[in-house]
N, C-alpha and C positions, 0 to 999 in steps of 0.2 A: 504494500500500500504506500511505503515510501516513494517509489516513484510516480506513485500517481500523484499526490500529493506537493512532492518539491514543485512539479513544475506549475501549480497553483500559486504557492508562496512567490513566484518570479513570474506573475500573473505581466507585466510590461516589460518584461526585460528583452528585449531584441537586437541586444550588444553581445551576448556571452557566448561560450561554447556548451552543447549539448553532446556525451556519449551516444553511440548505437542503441547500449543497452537503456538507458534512459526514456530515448526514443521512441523505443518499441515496448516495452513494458507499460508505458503510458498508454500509447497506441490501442493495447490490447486491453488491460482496464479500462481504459474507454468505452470501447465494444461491448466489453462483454456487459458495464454496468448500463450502457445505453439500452441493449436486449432485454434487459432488466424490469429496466424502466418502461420503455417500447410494450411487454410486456404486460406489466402492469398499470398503464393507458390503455391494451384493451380487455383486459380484465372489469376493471372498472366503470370501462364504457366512455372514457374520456377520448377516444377513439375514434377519428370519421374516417369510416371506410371509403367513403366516395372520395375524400382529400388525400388520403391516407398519411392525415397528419394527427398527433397524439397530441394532448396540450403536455403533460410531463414532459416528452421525449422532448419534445419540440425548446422548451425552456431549458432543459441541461444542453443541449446541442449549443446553444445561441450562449449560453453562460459559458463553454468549455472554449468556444471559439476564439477570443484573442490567448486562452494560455495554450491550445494547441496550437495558431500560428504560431505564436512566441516560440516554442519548442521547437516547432519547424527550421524558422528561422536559425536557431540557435545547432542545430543539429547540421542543418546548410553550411555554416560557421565554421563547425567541426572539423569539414573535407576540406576549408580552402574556398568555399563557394558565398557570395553574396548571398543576401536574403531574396535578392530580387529575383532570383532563379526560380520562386516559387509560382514566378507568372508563368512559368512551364502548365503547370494546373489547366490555364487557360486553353491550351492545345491539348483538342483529342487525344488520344491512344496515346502518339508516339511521345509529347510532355508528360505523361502521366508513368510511361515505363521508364524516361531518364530520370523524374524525381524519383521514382521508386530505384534504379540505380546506384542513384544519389545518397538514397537513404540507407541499404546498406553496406556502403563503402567504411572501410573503418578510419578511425581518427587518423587524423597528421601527427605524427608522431613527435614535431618539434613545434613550437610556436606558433602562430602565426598573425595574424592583425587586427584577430578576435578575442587574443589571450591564449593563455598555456593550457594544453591538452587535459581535460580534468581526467581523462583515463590513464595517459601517461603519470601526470601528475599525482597521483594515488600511487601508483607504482614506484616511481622515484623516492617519493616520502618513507613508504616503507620498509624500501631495501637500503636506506640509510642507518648506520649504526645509531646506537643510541648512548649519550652522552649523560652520563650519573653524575 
């Protein structure tokens, strides 16, 4: 749940770097709790089938929306890529399979002009000795 959650607390952030695993764990919490919800709108009956719009579903989608771009962006970041790459989205199929791609290429391994690798960066802290 931590991952789903960080990238709420960094609800504006479209400066930083986002790991793969970050990403996609989000990603899939996502899903699974919007099926949930989806769900449980037509359970309820908050459900119009003729729209096939839920009012829940419909409210957490619109609420998650700037902190999944944000993550977007921030994961874009990660490979070396602008955020603006995300207007790929806007191109049928073939933007949709480059951001996908995109998304799971793994981290830069050295710096870059979104800041230092938080996956790298985990790992270097660790394999440093430790100073009593």
């Amino acid at each position: 749940m931590h991952f789903f959650l960080e990238p709420l607390n960094q609800y504006f952030n479209f400066k930083d770097r986002a790991t793969r695993q970050q990403f996609w764990l989000f990603t899939l919490i996502y899903m699974v709790l919007y099926q949930v919800i989806l769900a449980t709108d037509v359970m309820t009956g908050m459900y119009d089938e003729e729209t096939q719009v839920g009012l829940a579903s419909t409210l957490y989608a619109l609420g998650l929306f700037i902190p999944s771009l944000a993550l977007s962006v921030r994961r874009l970041h990660d490979i070396g890529k602008s955020g603006w790459w995300l207007l790929l989205w806007l191109v049928p199929i073939l933007g949709w399979i480059v951001l996908l791609v995109f998304y799971v290429l793994d981290s830069e391994k050295e710096e870059n002009k979104y800041g230092v690798s938080p996956k790298y960066q985990e790992n270097t802290e660790s394999s440093e000795p430790q100073v009593a």
